[in-house]
C-alpha positions as CSV (number, residue, x, y, z in Angstrom):
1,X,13.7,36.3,-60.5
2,X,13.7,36.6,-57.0
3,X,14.7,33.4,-54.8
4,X,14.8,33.2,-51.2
5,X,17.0,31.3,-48.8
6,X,16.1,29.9,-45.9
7,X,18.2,28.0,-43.4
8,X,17.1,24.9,-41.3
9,X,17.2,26.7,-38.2
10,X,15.0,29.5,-39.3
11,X,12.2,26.4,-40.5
12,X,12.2,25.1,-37.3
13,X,12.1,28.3,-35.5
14,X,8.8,29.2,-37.9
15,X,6.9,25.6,-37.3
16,X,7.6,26.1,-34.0
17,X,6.3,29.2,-33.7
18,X,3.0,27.9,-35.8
19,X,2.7,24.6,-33.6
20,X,3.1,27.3,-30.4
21,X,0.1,29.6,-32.0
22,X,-1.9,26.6,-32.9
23,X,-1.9,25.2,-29.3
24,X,-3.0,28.3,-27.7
25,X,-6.2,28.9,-30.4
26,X,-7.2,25.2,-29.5
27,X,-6.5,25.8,-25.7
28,X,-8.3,28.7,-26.0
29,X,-11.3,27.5,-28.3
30,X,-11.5,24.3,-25.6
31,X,-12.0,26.3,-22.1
32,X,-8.9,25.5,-20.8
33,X,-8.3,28.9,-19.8
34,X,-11.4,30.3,-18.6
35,X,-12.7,30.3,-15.2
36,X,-15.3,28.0,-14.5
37,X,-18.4,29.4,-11.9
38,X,-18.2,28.1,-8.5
39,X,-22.7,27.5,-9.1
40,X,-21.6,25.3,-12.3
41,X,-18.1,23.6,-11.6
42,X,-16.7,22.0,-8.6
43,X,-16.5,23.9,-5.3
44,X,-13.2,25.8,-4.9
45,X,-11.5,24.6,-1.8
46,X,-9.2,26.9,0.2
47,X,-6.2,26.2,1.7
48,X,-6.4,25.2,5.8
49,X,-5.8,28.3,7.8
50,X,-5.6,28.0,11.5
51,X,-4.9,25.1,14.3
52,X,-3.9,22.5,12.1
53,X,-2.4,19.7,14.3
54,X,-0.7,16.0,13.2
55,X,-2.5,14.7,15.5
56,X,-5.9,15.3,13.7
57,X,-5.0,14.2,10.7
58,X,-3.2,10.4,11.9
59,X,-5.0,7.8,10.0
60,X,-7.1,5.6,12.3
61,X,-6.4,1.5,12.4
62,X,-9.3,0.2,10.0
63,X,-10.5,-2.2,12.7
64,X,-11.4,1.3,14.7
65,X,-13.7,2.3,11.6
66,X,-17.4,1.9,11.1
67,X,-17.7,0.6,8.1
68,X,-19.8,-2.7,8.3
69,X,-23.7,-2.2,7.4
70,X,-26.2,-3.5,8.6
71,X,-27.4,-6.9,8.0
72,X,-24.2,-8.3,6.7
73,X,-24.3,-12.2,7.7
74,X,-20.6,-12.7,10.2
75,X,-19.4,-15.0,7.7
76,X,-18.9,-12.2,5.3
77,X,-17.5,-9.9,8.1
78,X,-14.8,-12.7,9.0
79,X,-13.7,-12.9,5.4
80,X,-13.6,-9.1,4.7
81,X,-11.7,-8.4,8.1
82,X,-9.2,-11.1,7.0
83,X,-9.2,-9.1,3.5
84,X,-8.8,-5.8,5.6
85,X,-5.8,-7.2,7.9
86,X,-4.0,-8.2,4.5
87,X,-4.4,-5.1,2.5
88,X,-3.1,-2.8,6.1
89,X,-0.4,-5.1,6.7
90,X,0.5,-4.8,3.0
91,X,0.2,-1.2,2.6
92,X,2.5,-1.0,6.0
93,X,4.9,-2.9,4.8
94,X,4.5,-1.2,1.5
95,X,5.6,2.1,3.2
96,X,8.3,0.3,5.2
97,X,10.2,-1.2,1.8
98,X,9.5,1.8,-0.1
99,X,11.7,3.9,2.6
100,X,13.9,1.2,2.5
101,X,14.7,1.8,-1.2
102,X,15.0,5.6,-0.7
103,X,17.6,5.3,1.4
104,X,19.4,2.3,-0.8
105,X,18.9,4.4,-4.0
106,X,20.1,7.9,-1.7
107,X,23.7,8.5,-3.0
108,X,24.2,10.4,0.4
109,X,23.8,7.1,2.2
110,X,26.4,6.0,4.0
111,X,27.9,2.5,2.9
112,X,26.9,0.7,6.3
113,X,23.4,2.3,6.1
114,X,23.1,1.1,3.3
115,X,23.8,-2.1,3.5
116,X,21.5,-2.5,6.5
117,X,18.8,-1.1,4.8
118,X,19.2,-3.7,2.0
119,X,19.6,-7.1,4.4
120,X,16.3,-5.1,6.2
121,X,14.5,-5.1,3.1
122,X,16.1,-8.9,2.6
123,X,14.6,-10.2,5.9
124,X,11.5,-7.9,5.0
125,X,11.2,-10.3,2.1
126,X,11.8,-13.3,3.7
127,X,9.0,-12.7,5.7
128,X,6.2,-11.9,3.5
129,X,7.2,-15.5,2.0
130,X,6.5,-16.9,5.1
131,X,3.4,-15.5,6.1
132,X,1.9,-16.1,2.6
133,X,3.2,-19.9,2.6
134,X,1.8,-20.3,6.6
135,X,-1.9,-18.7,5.2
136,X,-1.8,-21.1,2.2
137,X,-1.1,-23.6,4.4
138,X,-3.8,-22.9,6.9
139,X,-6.3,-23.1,4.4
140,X,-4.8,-26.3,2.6
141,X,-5.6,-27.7,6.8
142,X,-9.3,-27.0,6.1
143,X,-9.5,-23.1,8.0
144,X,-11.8,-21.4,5.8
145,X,-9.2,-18.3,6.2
146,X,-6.0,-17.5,7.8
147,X,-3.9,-14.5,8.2
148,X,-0.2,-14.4,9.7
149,X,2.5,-12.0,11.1
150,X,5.6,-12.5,11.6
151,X,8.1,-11.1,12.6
152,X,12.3,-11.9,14.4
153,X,10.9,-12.9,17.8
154,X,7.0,-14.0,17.6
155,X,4.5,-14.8,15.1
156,X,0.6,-14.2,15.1
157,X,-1.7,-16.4,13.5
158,X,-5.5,-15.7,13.0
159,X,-8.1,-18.5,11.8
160,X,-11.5,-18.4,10.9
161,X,-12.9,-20.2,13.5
162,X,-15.7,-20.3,16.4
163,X,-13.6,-22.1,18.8
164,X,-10.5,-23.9,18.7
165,X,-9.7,-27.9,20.0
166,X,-6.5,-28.2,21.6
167,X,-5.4,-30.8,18.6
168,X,-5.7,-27.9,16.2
169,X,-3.6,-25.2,18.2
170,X,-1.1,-28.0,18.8
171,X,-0.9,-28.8,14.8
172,X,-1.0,-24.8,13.8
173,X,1.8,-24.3,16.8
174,X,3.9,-27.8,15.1
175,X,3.5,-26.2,11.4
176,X,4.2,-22.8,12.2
177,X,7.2,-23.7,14.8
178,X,8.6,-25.8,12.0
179,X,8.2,-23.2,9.1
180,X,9.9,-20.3,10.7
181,X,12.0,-22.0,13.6
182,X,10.0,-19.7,16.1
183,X,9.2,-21.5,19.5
184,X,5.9,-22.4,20.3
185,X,5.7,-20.3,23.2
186,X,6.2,-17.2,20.8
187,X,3.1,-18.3,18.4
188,X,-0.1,-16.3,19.5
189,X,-3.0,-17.7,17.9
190,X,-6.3,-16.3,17.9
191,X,-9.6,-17.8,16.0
192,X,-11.5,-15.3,14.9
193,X,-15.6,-15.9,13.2
């Protein structure tokens, strides 16, 4: 009788070898190795060659774009430009914090850097509370929408409205003068329709 030994290692090395065979029949029996025709698959792009500036290629403020069709009723382009000044001072801020935490997670970091990165992000914080507490606010005061910016030294409020009376810039000035201990000679606001 002839018997046969076979070690552990020797197994694994032969199902691996199967599972390694296996995967390239169904890779090959699924396309994923053939070259698809530029008439029937996407258009190939080629790399930029050439003048390629910085410049070109700096993303423009979204206020600056073209997007709005045409008749869309103004009460529908106040709302989405208060939904556009969110989502760009989010996405800002967004990049801001998220450099912020590279150089707090960097272990090349200096100790002081990094500590002032960290009270950044802190006040960075602070201030997103703020604004979002001010815009809730705004809107609990009857403005159909609000948005607000803040920042160490001024703060800039914007309200859905034609026109404002001097008793409601004097009670957005109180309420955002109290909230964030700004003066009231720092608080820009500016309705907006």
């Amino acid at each position: 009788m002839f018997s046969v030994i076979i070690k552990r290692r020797t197994l694994t090395l032969i199902l691996l070898g199967i599972c390694g065979v296996l995967l390239l029949l169904a890779g090959l029996k699924g396309g994923l190795f053939e070259q698809k025709n530029q008439e029937q698959g996407m258009p190939l792009s080629q790399p930029a060659i050439g003048d390629v500036s910085i410049e070109d290629a700096t993303p423009q403020p979204f206020w600056a774009s073209e997007t709005e069709e045409a008749g869309v009723d103004e009460a529908n382009e106040g709302l989405d430009f208060f939904v556009e000044y969110r989502l760009e001072r989010d996405r800002t801020r967004g990049q801001r914090v998220e450099w912020l935490r590279e150089i707090i997670n960097n272990e090349k970091s200096a100790g002081e850097t990094r500590q002032k990165a960290q009270e950044s992000l802190l006040t960075i914080s602070s201030k997103m509370e703020k604004e979002i507490e001010l815009e809730n606010l705004l809107r609990a005061k009857g403005f159909k929408d609000a948005a607000v910016t803040a920042d160490e030294r001024a703060v800039t409020v914007i309200v859905t409205s034609d026109k404002l009376s001097v008793s409601e810039s004097t009670e957005i000035n109180n309420l955002v003068s109290r909230r964030t201990g700004i003066d009231a000679q720092h608080i820009v606001i500016i309705p907006k329709i």
